[in-house]
N, C-alpha and C positions, 0 to 999 in steps of 0.2 A: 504494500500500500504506500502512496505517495506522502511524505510527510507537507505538510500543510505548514506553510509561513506565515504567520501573524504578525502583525505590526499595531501596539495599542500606545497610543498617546492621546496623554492628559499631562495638565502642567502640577497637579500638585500630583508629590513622589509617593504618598501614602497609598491614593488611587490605584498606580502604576504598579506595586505591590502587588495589593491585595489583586489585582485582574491578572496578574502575571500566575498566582495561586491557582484560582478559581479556572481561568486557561488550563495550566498543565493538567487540573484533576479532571476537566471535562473530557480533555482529548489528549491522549498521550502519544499521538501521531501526528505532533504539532510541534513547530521551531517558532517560540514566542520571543517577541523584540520586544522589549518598553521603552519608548522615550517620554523626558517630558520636558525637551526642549525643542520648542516650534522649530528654529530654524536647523538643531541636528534631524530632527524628523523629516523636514523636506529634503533633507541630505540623503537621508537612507532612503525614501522613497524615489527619488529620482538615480539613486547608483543600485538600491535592492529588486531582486526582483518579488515583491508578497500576494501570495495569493488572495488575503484577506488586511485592510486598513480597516482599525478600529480609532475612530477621535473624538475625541470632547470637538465643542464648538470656540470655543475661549481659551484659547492657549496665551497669549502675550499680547501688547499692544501691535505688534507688528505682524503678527501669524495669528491666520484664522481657521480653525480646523476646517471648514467647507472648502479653503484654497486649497488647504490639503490634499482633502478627498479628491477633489477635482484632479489634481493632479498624478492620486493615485488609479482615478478609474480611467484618465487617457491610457495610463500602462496597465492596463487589462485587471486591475487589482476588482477584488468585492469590496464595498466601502459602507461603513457602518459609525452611523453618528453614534454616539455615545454625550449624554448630555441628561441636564437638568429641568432641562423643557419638554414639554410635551408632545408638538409639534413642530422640532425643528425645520426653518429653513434653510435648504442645503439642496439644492438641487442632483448632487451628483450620487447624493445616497442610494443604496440598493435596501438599506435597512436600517432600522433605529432601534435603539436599546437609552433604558432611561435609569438614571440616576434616581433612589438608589438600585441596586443590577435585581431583576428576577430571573433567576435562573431559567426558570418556565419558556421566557421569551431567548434567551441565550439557545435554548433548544430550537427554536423555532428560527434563530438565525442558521444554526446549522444545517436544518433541514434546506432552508430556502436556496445558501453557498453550495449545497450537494447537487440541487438541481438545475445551478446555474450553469 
């Protein structure tokens, strides 16, 4: 089976943790990345190649997770807000997961990046 690239950024490191956790235990055929600095994250996105971008919307004054995404679903990635809001806007999302995490819906991304 193919192992599965992650890439999850939010700017506070506690976050970044605890998802880096909750990742490994869901899927153990998973190479998980955390950053939670904007501008190393569009670093790794534009040199990594990830099957799945996971971002908060609010990284720094300068980086915004939807530019993110956007630039990770030109290079073919699955892109998942990760956020406090309910309805984010973000155009380039394939999916949303909401602060704080239900695992329930964590499932229901997986299913959806399997069919994609």
């Amino acid at each position: 089976m193919k192992r599965i690239k992650v890439l999850f950024i939010d700017d506070d490191e506690s976050t970044c943790e605890y998802m880096f956790e909750v990742l490994k235990q869901e899927c153990r055929q998973m190479d998980i990345t955390v950053e939670s600095d904007g501008d190393a994250a569009r670093t790794l996105i534009m040199s990594g190649d990830f099957d799945i971008v996971i971002s908060d919307l609010y990284l720094s004054p300068t980086v915004r997770g939807c530019d993110l995404l956007h630039l990770a679903k030109k290079g073919g990635s699955f892109t998942v807000v990760f956020s406090g809001y309910e309805s984010p806007p973000c155009p380039s999302r394939d999916y949303s997961l909401n602060k704080p995490l239900d695992k329930e819906r964590l499932k229901e991304m997986w299913e959806l990046y399997e069919q994609a």
